[in-house]
mmCIF entry with sequence, helices, sheets and N, C-alpha, C, O atoms, coordinates in Angstrom:
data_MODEL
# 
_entry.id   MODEL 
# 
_entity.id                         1 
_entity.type                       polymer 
_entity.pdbx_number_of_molecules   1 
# 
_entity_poly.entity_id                      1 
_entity_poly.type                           'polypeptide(L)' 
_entity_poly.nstd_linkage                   no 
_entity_poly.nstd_monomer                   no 
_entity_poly.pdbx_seq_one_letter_code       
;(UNK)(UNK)(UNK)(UNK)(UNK)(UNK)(UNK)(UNK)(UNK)(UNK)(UNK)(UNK)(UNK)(UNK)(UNK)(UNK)
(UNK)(UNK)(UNK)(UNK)(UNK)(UNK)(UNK)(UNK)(UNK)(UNK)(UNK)(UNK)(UNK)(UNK)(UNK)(UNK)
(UNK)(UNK)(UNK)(UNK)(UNK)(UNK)(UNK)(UNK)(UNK)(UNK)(UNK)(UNK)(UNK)(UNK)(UNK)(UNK)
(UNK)(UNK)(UNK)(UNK)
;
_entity_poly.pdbx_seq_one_letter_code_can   XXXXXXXXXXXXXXXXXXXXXXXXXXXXXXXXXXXXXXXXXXXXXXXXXXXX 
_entity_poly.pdbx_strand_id                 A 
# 
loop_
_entity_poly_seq.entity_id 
_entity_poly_seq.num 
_entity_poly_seq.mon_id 
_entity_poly_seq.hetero 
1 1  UNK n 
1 2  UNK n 
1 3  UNK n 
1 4  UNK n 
1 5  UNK n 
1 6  UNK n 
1 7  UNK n 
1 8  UNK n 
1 9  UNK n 
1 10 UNK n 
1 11 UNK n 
1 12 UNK n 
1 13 UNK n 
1 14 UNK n 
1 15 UNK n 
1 16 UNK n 
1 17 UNK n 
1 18 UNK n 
1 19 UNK n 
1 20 UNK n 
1 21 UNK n 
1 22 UNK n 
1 23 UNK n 
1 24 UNK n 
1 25 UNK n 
1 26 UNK n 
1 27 UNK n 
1 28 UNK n 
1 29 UNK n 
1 30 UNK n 
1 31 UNK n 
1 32 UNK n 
1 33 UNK n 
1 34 UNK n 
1 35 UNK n 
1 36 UNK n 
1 37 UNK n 
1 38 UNK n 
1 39 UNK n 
1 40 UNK n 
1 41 UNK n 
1 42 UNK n 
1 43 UNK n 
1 44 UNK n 
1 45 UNK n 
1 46 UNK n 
1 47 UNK n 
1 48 UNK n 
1 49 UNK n 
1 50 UNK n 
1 51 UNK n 
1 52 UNK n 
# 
_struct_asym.id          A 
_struct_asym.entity_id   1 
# 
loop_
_struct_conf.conf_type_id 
_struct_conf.id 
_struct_conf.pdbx_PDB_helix_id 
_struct_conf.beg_label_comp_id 
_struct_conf.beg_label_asym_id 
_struct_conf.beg_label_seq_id 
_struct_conf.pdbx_beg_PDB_ins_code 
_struct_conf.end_label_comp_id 
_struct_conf.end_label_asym_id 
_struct_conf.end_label_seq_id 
_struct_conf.pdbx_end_PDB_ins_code 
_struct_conf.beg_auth_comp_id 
_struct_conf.beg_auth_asym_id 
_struct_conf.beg_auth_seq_id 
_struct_conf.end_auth_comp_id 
_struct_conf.end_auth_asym_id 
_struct_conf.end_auth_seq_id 
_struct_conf.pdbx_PDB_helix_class 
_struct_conf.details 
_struct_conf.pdbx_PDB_helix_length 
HELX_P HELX_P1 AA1 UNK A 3  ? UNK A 10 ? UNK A 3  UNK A 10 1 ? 8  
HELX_P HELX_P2 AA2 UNK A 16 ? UNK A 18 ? UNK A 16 UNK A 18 5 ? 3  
HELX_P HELX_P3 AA3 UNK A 20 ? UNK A 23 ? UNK A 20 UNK A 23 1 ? 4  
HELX_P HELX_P4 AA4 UNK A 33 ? UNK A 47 ? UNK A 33 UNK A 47 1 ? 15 
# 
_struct_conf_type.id          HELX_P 
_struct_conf_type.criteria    ? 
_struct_conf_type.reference   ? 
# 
loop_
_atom_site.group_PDB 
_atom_site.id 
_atom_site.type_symbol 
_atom_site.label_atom_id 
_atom_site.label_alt_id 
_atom_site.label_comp_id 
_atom_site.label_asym_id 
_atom_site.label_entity_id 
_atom_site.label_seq_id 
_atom_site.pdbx_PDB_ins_code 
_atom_site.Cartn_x 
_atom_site.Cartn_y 
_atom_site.Cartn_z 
_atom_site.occupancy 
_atom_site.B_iso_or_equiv 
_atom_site.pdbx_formal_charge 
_atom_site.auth_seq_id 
_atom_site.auth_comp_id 
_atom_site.auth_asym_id 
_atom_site.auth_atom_id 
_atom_site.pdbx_PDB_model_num 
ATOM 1   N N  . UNK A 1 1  ? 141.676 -29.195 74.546 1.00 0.00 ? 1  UNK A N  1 
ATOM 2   C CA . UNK A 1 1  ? 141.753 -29.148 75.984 1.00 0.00 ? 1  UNK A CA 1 
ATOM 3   C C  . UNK A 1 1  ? 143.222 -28.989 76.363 1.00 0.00 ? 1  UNK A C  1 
ATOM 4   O O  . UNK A 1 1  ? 144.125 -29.738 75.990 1.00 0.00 ? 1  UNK A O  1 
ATOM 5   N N  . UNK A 1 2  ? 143.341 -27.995 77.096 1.00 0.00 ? 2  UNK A N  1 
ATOM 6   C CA . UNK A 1 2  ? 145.196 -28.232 77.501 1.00 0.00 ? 2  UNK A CA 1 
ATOM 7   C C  . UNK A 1 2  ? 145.148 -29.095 78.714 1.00 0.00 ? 2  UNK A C  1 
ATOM 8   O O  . UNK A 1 2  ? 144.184 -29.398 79.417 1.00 0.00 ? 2  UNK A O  1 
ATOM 9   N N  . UNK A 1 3  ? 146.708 -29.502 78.821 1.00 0.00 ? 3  UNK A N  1 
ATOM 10  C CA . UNK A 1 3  ? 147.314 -30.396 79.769 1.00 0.00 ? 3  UNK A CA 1 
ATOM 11  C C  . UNK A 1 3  ? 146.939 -30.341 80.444 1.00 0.00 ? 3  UNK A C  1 
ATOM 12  O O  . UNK A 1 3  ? 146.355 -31.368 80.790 1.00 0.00 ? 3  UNK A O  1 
ATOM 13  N N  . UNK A 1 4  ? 146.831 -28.920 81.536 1.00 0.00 ? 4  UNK A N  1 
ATOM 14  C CA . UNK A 1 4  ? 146.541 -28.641 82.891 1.00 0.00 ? 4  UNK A CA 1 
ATOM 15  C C  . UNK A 1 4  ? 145.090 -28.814 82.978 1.00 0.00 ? 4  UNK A C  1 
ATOM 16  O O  . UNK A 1 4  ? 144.694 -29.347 84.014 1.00 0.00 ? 4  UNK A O  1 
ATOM 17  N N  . UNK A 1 5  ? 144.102 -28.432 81.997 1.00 0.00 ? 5  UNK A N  1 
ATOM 18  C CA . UNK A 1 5  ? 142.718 -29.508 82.407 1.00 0.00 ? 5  UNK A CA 1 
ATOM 19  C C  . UNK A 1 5  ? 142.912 -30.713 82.553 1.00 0.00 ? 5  UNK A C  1 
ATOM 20  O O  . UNK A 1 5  ? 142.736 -31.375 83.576 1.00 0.00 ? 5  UNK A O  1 
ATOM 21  N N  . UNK A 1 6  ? 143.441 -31.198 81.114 1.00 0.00 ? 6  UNK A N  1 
ATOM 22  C CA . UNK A 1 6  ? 143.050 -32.452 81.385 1.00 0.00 ? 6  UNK A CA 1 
ATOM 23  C C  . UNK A 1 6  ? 143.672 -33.440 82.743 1.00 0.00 ? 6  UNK A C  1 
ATOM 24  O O  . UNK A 1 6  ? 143.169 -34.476 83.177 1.00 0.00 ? 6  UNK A O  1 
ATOM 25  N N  . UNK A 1 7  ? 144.871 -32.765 83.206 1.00 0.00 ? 7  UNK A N  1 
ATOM 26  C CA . UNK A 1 7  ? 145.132 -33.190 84.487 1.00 0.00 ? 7  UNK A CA 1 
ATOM 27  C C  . UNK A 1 7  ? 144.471 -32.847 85.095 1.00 0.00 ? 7  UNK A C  1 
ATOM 28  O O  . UNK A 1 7  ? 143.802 -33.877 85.004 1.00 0.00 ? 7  UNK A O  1 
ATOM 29  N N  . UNK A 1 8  ? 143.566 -31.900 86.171 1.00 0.00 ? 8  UNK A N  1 
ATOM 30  C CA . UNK A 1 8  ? 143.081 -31.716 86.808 1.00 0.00 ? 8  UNK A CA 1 
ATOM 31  C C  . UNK A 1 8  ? 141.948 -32.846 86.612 1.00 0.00 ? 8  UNK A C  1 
ATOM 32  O O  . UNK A 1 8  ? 141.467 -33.252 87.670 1.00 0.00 ? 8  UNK A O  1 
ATOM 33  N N  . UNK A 1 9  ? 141.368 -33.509 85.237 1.00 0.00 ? 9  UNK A N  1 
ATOM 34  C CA . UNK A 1 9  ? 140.252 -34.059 85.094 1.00 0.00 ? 9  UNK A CA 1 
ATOM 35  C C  . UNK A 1 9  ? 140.473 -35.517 85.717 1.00 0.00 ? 9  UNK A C  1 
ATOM 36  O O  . UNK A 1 9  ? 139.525 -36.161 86.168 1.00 0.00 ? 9  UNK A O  1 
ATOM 37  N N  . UNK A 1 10 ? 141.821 -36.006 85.710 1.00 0.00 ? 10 UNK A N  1 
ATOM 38  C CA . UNK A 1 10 ? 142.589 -37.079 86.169 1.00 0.00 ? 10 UNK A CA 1 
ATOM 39  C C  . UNK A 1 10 ? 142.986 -37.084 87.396 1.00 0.00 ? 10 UNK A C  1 
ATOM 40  O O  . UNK A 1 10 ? 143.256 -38.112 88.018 1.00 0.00 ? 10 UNK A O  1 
ATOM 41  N N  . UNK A 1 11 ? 143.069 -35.676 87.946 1.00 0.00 ? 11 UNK A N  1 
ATOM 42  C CA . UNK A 1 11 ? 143.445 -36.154 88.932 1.00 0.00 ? 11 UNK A CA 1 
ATOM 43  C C  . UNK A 1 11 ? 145.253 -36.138 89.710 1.00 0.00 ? 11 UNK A C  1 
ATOM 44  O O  . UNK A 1 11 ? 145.675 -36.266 90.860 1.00 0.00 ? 11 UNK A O  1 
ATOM 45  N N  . UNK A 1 12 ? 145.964 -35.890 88.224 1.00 0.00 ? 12 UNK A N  1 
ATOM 46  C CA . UNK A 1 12 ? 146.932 -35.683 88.401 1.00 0.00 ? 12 UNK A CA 1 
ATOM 47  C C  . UNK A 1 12 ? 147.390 -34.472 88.797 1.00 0.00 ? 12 UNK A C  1 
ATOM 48  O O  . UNK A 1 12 ? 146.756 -33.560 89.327 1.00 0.00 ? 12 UNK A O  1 
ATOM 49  N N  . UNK A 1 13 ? 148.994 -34.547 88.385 1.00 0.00 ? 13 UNK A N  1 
ATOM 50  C CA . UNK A 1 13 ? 150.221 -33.371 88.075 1.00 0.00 ? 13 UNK A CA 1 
ATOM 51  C C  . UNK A 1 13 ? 150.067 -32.967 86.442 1.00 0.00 ? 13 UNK A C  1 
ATOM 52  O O  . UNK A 1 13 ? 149.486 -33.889 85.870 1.00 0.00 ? 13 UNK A O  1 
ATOM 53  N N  . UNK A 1 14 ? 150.325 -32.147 85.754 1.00 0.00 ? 14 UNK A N  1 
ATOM 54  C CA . UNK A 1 14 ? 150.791 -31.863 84.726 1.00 0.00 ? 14 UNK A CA 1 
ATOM 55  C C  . UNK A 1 14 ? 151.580 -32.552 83.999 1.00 0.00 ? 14 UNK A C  1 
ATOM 56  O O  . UNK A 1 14 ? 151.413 -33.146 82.934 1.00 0.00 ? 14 UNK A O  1 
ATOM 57  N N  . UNK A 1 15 ? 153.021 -32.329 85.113 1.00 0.00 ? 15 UNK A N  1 
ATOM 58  C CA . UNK A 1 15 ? 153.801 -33.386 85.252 1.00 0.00 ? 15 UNK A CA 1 
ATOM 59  C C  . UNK A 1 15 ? 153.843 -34.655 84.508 1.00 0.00 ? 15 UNK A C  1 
ATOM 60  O O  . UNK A 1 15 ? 154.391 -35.036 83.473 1.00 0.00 ? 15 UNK A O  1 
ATOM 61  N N  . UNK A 1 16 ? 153.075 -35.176 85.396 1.00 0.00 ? 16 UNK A N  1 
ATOM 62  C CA . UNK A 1 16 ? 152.344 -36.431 85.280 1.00 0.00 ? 16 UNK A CA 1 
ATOM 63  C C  . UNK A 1 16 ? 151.975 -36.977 84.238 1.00 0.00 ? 16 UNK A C  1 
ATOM 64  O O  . UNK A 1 16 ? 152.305 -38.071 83.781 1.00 0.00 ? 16 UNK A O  1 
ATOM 65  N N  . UNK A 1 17 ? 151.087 -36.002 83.736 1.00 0.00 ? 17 UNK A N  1 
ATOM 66  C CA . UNK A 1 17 ? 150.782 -36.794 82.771 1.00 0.00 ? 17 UNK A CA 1 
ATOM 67  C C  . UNK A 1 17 ? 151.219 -36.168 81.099 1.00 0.00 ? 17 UNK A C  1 
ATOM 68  O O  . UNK A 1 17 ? 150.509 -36.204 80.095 1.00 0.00 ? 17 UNK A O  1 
ATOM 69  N N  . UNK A 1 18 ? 152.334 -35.726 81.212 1.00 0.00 ? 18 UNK A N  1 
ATOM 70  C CA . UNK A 1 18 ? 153.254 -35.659 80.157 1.00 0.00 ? 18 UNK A CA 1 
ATOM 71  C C  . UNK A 1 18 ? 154.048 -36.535 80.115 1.00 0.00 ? 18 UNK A C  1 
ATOM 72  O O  . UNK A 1 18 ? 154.667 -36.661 79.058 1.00 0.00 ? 18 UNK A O  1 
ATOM 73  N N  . UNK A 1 19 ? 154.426 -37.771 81.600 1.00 0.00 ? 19 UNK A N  1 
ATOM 74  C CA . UNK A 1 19 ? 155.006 -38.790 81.437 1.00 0.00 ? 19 UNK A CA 1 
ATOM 75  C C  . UNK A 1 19 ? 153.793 -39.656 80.972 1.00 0.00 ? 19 UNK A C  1 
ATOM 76  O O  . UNK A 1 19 ? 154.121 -40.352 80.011 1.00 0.00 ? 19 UNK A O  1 
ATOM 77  N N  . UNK A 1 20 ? 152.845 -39.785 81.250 1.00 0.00 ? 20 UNK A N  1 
ATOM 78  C CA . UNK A 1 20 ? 151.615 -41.014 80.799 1.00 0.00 ? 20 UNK A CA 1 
ATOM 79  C C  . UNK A 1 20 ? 151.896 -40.550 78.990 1.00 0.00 ? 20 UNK A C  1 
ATOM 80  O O  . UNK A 1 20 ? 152.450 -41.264 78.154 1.00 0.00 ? 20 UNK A O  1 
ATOM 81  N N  . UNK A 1 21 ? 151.511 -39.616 78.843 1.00 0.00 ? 21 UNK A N  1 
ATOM 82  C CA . UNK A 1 21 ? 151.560 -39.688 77.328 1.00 0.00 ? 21 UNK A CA 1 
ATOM 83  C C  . UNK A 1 21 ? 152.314 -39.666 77.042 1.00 0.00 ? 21 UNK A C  1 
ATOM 84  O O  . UNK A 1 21 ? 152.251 -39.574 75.816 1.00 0.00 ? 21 UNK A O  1 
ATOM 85  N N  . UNK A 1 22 ? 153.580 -39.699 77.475 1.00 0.00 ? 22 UNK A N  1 
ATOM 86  C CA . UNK A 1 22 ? 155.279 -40.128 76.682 1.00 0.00 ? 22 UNK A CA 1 
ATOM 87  C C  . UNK A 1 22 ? 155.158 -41.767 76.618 1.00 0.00 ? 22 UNK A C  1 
ATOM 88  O O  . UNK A 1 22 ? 155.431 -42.384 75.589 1.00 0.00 ? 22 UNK A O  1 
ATOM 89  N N  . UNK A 1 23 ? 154.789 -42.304 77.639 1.00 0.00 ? 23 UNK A N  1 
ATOM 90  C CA . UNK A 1 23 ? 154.480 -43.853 77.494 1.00 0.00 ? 23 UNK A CA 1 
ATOM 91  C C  . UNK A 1 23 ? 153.195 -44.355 76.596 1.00 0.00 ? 23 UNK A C  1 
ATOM 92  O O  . UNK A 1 23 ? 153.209 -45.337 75.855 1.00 0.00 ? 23 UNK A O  1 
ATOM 93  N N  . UNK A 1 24 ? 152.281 -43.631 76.780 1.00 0.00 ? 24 UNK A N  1 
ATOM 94  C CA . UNK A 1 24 ? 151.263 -44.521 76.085 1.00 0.00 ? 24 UNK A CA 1 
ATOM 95  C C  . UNK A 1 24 ? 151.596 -43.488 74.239 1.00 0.00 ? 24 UNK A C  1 
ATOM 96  O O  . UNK A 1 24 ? 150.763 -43.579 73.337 1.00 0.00 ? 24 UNK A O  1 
ATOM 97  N N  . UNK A 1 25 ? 152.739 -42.740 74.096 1.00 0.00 ? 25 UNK A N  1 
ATOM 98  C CA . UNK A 1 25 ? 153.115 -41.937 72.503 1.00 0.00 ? 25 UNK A CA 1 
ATOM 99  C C  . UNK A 1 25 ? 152.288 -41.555 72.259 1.00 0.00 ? 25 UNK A C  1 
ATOM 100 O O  . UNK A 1 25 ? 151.805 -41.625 71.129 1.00 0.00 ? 25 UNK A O  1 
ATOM 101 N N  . UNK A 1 26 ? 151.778 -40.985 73.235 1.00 0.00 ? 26 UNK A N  1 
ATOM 102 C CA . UNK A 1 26 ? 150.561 -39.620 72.478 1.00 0.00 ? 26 UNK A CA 1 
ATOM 103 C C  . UNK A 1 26 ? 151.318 -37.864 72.347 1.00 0.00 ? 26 UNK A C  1 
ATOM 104 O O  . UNK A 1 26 ? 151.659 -37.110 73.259 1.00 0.00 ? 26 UNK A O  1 
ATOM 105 N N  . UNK A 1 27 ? 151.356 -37.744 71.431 1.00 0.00 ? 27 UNK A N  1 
ATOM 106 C CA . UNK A 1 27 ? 151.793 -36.881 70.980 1.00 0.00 ? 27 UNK A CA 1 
ATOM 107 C C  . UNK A 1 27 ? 151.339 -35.175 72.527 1.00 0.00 ? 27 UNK A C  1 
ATOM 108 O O  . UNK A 1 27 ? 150.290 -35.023 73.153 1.00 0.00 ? 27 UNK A O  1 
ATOM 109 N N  . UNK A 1 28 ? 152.782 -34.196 72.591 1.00 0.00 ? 28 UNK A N  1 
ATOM 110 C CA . UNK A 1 28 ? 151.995 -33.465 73.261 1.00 0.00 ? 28 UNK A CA 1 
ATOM 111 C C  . UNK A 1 28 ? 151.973 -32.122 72.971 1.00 0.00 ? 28 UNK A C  1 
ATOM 112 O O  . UNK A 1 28 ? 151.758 -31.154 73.701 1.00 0.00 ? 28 UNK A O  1 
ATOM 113 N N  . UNK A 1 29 ? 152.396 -32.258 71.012 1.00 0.00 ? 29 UNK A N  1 
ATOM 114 C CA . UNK A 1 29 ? 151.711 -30.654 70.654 1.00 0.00 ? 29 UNK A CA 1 
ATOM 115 C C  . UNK A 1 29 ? 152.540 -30.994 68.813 1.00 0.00 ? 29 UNK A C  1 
ATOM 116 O O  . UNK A 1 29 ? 153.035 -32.028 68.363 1.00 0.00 ? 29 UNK A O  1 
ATOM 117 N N  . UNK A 1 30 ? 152.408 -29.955 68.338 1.00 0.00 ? 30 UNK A N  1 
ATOM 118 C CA . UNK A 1 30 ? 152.868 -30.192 66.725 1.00 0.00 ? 30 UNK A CA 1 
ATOM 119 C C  . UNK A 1 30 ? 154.379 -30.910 66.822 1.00 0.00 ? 30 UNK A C  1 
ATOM 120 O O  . UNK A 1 30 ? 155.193 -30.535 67.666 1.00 0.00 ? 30 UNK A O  1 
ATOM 121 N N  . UNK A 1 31 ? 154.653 -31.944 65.901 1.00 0.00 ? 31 UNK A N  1 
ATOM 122 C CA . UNK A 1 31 ? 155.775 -32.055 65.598 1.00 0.00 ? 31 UNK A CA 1 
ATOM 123 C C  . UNK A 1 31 ? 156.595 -31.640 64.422 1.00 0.00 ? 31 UNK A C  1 
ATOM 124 O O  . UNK A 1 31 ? 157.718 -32.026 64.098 1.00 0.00 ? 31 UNK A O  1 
ATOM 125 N N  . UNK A 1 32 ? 155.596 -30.541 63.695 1.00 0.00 ? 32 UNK A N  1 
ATOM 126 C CA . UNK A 1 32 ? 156.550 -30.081 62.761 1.00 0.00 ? 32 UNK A CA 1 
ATOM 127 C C  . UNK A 1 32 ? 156.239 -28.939 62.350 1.00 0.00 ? 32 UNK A C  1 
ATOM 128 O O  . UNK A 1 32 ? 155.019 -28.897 62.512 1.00 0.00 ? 32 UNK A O  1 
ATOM 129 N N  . UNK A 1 33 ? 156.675 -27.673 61.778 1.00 0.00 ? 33 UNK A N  1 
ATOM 130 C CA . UNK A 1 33 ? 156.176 -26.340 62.005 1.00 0.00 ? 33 UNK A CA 1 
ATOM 131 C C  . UNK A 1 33 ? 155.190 -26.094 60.763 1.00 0.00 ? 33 UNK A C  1 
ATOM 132 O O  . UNK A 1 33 ? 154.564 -25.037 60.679 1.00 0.00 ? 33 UNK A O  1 
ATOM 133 N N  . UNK A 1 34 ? 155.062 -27.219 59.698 1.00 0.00 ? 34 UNK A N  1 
ATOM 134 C CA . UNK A 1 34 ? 153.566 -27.229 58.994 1.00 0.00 ? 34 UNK A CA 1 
ATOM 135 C C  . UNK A 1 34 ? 152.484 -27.314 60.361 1.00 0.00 ? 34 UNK A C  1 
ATOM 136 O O  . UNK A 1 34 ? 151.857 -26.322 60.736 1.00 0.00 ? 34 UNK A O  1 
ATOM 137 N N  . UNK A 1 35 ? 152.391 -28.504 60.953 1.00 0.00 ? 35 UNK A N  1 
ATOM 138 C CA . UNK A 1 35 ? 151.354 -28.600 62.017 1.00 0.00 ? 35 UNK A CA 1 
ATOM 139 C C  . UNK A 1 35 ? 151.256 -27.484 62.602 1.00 0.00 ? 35 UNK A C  1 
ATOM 140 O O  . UNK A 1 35 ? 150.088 -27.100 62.659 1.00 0.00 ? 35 UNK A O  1 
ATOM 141 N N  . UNK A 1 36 ? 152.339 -26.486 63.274 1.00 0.00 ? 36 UNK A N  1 
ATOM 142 C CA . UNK A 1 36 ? 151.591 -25.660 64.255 1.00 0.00 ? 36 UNK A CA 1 
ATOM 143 C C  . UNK A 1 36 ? 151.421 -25.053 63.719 1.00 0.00 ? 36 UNK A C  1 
ATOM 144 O O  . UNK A 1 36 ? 150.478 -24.380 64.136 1.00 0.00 ? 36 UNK A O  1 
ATOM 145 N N  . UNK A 1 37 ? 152.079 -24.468 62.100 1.00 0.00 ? 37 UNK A N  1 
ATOM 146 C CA . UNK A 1 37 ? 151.058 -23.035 61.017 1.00 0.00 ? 37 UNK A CA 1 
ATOM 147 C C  . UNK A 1 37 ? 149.553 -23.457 61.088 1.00 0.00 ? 37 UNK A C  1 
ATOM 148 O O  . UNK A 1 37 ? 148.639 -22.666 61.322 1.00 0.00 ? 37 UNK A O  1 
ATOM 149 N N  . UNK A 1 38 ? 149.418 -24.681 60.879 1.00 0.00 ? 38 UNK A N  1 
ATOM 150 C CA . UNK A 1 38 ? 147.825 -25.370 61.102 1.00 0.00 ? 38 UNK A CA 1 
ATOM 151 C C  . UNK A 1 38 ? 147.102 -24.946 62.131 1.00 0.00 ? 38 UNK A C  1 
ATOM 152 O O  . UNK A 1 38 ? 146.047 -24.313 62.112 1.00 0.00 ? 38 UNK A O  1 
ATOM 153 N N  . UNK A 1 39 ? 147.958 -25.472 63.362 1.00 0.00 ? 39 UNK A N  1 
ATOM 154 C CA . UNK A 1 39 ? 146.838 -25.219 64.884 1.00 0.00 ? 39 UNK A CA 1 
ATOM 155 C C  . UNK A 1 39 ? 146.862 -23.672 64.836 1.00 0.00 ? 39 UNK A C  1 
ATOM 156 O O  . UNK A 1 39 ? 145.833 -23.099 65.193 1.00 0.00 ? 39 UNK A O  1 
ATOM 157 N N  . UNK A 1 40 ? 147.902 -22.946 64.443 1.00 0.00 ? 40 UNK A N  1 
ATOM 158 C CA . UNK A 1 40 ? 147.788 -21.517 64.889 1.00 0.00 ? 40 UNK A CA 1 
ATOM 159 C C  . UNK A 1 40 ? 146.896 -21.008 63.701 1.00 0.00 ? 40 UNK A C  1 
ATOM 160 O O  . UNK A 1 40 ? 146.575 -19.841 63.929 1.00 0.00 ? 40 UNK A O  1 
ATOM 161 N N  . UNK A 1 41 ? 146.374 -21.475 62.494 1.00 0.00 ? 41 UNK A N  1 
ATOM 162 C CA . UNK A 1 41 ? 145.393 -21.122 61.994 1.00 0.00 ? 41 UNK A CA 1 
ATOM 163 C C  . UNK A 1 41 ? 144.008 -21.375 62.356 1.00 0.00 ? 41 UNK A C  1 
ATOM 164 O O  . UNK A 1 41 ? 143.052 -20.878 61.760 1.00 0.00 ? 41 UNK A O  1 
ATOM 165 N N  . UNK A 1 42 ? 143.943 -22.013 63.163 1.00 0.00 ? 42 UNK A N  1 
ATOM 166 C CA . UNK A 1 42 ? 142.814 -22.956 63.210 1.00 0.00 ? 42 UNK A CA 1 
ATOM 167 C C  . UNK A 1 42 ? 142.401 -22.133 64.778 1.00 0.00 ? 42 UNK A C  1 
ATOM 168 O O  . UNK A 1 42 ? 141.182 -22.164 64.948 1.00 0.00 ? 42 UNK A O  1 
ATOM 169 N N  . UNK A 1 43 ? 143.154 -21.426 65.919 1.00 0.00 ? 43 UNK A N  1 
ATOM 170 C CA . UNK A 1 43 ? 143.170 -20.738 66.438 1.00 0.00 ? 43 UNK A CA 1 
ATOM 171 C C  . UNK A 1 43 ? 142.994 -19.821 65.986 1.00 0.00 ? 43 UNK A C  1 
ATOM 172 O O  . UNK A 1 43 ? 141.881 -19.368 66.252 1.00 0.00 ? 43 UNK A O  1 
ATOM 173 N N  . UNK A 1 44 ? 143.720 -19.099 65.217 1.00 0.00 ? 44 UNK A N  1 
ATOM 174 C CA . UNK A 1 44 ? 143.026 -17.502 64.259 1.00 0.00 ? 44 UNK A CA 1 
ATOM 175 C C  . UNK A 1 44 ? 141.612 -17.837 63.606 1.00 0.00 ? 44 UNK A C  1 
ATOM 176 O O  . UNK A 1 44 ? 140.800 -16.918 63.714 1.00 0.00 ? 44 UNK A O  1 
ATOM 177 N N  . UNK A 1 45 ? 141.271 -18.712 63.102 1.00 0.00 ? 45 UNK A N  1 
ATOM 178 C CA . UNK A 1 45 ? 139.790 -18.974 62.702 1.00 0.00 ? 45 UNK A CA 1 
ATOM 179 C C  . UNK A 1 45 ? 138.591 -18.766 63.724 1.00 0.00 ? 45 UNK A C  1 
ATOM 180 O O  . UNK A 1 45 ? 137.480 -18.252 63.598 1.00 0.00 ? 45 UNK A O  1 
ATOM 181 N N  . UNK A 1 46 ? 139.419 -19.520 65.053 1.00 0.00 ? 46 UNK A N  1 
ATOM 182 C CA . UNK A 1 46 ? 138.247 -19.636 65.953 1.00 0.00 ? 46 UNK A CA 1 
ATOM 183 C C  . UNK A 1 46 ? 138.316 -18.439 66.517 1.00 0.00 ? 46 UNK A C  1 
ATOM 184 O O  . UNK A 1 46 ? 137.340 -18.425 67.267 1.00 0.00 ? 46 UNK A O  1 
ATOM 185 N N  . UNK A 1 47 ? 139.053 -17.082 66.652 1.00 0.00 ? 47 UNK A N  1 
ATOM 186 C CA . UNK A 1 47 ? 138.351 -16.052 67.474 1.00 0.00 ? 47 UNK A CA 1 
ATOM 187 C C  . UNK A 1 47 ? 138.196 -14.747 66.292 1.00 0.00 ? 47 UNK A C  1 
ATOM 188 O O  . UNK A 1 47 ? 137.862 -13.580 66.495 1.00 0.00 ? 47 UNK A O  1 
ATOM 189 N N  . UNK A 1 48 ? 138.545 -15.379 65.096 1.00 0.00 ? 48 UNK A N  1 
ATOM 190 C CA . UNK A 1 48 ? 138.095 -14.514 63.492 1.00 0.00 ? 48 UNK A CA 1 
ATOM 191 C C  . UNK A 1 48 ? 138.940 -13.460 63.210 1.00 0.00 ? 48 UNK A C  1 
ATOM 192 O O  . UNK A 1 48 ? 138.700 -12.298 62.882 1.00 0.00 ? 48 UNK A O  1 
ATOM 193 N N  . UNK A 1 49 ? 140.180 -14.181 63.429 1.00 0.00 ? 49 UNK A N  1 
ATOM 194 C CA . UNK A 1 49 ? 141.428 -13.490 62.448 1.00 0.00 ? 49 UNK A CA 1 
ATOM 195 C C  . UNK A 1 49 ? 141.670 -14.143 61.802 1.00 0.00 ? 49 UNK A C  1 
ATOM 196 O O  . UNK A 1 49 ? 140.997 -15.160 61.969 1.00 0.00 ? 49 UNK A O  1 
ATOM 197 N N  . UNK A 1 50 ? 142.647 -14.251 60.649 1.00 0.00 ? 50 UNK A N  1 
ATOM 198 C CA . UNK A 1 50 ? 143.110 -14.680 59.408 1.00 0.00 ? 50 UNK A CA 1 
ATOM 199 C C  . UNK A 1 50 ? 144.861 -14.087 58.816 1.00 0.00 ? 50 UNK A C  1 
ATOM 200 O O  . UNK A 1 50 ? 145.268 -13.070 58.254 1.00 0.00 ? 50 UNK A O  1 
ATOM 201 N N  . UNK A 1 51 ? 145.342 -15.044 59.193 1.00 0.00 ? 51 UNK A N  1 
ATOM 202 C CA . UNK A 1 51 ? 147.160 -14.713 58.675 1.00 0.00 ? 51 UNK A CA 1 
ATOM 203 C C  . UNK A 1 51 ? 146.739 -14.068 57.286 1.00 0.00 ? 51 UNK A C  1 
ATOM 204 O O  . UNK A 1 51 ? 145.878 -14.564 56.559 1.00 0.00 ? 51 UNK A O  1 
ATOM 205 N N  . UNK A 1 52 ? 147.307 -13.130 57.054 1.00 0.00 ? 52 UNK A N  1 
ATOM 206 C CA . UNK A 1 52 ? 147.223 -12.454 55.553 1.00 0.00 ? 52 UNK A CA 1 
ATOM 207 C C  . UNK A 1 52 ? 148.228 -12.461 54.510 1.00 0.00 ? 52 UNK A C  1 
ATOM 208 O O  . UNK A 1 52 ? 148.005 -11.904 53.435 1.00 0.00 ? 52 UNK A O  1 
# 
């Protein structure tokens, strides 16, 4: 779900609630560029491409 849903689902700003999850340390995307080779595979999976 991105930010801007899930704010809208809250009720908030965007904003907003990139400060809520800076306080409650919820992470708000990869912290290391293994993780996002991950999400960006995992994105190429879901619409059926494949890094070659």
């Amino acid at each position: 779900m991105s930010q801007g849903h899930a704010a809208r689902l809250l009720g908030i700003s965007r904003w907003d609630l990139l400060e809520l999850m800076a306080k409650l340390m919820i992470e708000s995307g990869p912290e290391t560029g293994e993780e996002m080779r991950q999400d960006a595979d995992v994105a190429r999976d879901s619409i059926g491409t494949r890094r070659g």
